[in-house]
N, C-alpha and C positions, 0 to 999 in steps of 0.2 A: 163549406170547406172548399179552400179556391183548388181548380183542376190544373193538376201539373204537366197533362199531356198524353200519359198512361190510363190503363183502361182499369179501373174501377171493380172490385174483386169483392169488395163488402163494401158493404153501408151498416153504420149502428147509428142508430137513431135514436133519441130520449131513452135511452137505457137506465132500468131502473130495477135495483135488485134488493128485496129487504128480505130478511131474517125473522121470524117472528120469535119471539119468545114465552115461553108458557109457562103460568105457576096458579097454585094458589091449589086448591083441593080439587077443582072442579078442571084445572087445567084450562084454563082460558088465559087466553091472548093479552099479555100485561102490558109488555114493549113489544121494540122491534129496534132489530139492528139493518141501519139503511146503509146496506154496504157499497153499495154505485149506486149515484145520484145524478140522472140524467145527462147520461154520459154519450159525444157526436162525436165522430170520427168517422175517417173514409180509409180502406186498404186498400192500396193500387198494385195490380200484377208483376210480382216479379221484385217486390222491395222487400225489406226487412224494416217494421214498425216497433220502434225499441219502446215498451213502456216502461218506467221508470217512478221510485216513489219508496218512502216509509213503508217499514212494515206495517199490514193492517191496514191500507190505503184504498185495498181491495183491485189491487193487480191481478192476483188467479181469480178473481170472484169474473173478474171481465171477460178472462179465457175461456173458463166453465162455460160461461152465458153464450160465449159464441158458440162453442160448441154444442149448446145441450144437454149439461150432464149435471147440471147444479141439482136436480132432483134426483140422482143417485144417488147423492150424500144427504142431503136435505129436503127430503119429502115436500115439506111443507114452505119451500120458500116461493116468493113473491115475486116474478120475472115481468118488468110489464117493457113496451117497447119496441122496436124493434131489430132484426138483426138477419142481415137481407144478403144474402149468397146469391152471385151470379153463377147459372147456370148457362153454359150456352149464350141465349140473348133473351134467358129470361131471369126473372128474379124472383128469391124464393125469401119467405120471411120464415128464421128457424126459430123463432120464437113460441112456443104453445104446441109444437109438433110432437107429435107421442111416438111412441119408440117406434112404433111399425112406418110412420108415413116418415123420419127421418131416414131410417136406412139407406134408404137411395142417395144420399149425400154423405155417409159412412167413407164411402173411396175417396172422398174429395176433401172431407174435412179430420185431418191426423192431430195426435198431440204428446209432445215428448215433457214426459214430468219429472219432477224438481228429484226425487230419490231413485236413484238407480237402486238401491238395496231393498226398494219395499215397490217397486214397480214393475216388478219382472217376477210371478209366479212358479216358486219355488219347487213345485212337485211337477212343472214342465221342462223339457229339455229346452234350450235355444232356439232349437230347428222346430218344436212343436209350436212355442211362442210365435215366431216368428211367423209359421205356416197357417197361425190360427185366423188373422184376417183374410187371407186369400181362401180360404176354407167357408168361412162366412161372404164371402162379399163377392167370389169370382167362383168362375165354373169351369178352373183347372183340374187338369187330373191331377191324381197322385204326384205321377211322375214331372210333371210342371210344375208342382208345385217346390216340390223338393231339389230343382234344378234353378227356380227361382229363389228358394232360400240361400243356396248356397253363391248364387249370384249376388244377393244384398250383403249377406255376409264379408266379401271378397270388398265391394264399394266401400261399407263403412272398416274396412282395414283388418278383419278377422280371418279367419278361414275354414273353409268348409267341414274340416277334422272337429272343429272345436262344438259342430252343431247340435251333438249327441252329448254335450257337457251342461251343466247346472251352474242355474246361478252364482250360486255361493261360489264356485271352482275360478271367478274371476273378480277381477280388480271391479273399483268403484268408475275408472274410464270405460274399461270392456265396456263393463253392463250400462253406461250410456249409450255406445255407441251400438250394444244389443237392440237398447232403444228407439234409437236412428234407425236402423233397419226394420224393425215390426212398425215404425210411421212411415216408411218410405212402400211399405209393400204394394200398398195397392193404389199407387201412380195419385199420392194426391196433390190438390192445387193448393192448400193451404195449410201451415202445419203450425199448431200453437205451441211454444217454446216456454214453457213456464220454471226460470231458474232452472235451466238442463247446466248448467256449473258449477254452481253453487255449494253441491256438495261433492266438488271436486277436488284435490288436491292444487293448489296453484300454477305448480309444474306442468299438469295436466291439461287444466282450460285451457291454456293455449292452443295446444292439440287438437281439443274437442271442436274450439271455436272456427279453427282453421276448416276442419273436418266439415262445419255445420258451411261455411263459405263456398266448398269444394262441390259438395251437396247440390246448393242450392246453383251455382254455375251452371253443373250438370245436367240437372233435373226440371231448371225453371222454377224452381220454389217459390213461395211467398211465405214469408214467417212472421206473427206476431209473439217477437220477443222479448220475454216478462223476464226482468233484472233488477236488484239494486245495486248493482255493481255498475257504477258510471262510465267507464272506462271503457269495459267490455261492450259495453250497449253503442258508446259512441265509435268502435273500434267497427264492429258488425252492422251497426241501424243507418238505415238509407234518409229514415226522419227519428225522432224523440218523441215520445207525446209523457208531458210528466202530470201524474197524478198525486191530488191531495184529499184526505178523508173523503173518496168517493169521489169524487169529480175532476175533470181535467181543466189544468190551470196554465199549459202551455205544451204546443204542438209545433213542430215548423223540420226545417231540414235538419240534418245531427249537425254536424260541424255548426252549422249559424247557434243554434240553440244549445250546444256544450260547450262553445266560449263565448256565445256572447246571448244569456239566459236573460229575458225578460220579466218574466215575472218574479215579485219577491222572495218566494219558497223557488221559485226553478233559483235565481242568483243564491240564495241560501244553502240549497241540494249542493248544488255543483261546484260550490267554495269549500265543500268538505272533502272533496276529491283527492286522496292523499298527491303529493306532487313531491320527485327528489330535488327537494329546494328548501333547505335547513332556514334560511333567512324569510320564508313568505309568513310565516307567524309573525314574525315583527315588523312586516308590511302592514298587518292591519287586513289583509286581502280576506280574509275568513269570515261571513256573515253568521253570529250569532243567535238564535232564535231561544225567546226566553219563555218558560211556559212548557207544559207536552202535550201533545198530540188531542184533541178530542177526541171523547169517545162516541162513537158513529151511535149509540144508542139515544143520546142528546144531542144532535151537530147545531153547533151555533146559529143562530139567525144571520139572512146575509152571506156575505161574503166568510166559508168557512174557515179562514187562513187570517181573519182576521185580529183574532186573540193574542197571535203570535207577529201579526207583521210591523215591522218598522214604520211603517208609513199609513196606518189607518187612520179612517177618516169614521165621522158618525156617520155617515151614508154608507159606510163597509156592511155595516150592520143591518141595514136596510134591504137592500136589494141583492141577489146575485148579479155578480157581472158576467157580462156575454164575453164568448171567445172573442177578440177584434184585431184583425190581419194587420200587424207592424212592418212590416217586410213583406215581399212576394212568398205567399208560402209559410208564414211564420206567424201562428196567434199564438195572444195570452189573454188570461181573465183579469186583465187588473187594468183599470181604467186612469189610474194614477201613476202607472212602472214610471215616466221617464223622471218623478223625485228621485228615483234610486242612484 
């Protein structure tokens, strides 16, 4: 991945995430769902990396994996690869790290998730929520602490009165931006954004997004953030990286790579972009894709995008294509784009 001049914040390397699945009496291993497929990417300090794609493409599987948390929901899954946090001026691979040796990068690695209505601990106050990372992870008092909640509170637009209120007692923006504040607590460098709008009212994201800009301004952020909302990602994302059943098929800066997409599913994605332009239907402008989706329990041989692309060739079939830099800064996997 060519360096853009900035300092280098993660590294994911051959990332690789399966699923297994179990049946039969004896409960053994029958499939497996290969949710990320050796998946490379670089986060550089201080950007917003928009990833982008279908449902089921395995956007939060990617999130999870950076963080560490895919075996709190799934014991039993398959993480191989790696996934390399700068520390300081050293590198840490968070990959295989068991709860006690990741702690120490708890401060540094935050994540604001897709339901404000099932992400926020309903028999805690606000102020408890809020106060619980800094109670684990810092060696404030009481009173710091509580001086510090009502501090995040005030940043993300709230106020201190509301700290001793419950969940349920607020909108579905509030309780993101409750969110916002229990990620922001304990000063981290990198915060995973997984559809934090999504289920937002459309009035509202704007607010939210502004808010998450505001943030990041402030605070020096780096956000990798998980949308399928095109718009939003290219409004926010400093680069694009767009994924397809598990793998990534085009990376590069947002603006080059939201109007002018090299690869065949990125030009496909991003012709569905609704636009206030009654006549671009009958331009033709709209790339079709015929077929759905594979299902990641069987992924095609080859080029996975190939079932569905305009332009396959028999060698699609064959080989994976490597990411290959079209522009400064701009790869796609498809060794064929400029037929498009």
């Amino acid at each position: 991945m060519a360096d853009n001049g900035q300092q280098r914040l993660l590294k994911v390397r051959d990332l690789d995430v399966r699923y297994p699945i179990f049946g039969g009496l004896m409960q053994r291993k029958v499939a497996e769902v290969h949710a990320v497929d050796k998946l490379n990417f670089d986060v550089f300090a201080g950007e917003t990396l928009g990833v982008v794609g279908e449902s089921g493409c395995g956007k939060s599987t990617v999130g999870r994996a950076i963080l560490n948390i895919l075996w709190t929901t799934a014991p039993d899954v398959e993480v191989k690869g790696e996934v390399l946090f700068r520390r300081g001026e050293q590198w840490v691979d968070l990959v295989g790290l068991g709860r006690r040796k990741m702690r120490p990068y708890r401060n540094d690695l935050q994540m604001i998730f897709q339901d404000p209505y099932s992400s926020l601990n309903p028999r805690l106050t606000v102020g408890q929520t809020i106060e619980q990372p800094l109670k684990i992870h810092t060696k404030m008092s009481k009173a710091e602490r509580i001086e510090r909640v009502g501090w995040l509170l005030d940043k993300v637009g709230l106020s201190v009165e509301q700290s001793n209120r419950y969940p349920h007692e607020f909108s579905g923006g509030q309780r993101q931006r409750i969110g916002f504040a229990r990620a922001l607590a304990t000063n981290p460098k990198l915060i995973i954004a997984d559809e934090p709008v999504s289920a937002l009212d459309v009035s509202i994201q704007a607010q939210v997004i502004n808010l998450l800009m505001d943030l990041q301004d402030e605070f020096k952020l780096t956000y990798v953030f998980i949308a399928h909302d095109l718009s939003v990602v290219e409004h926010i994302g400093t680069r694009i990286a767009i994924m397809y059943l598990g793998s990534l098929v085009e990376i590069g800066p947002a603006q080059e790579v939201y109007h002018h997409p090299v690869h065949p599913y990125g030009k496909a994605l991003l012709s569905a972009v609704p636009l206030p332009d009654p006549k671009r239907a009958e331009k033709g402008d709209r790339t079709i894709l015929k077929g759905d989706v594979p299902t990641p329990i069987n992924k095609p041989p080859g080029c996975s995008f190939h079932p569905r692309c305009p332009i396959a060739r028999a060698e699609c079939r064959e080989a994976v294509p490597e990411l290959t830099e079209i522009t400064p800064g701009h790869f796609a996997a498809c060794p064929y784009h400029a037929e498009m």
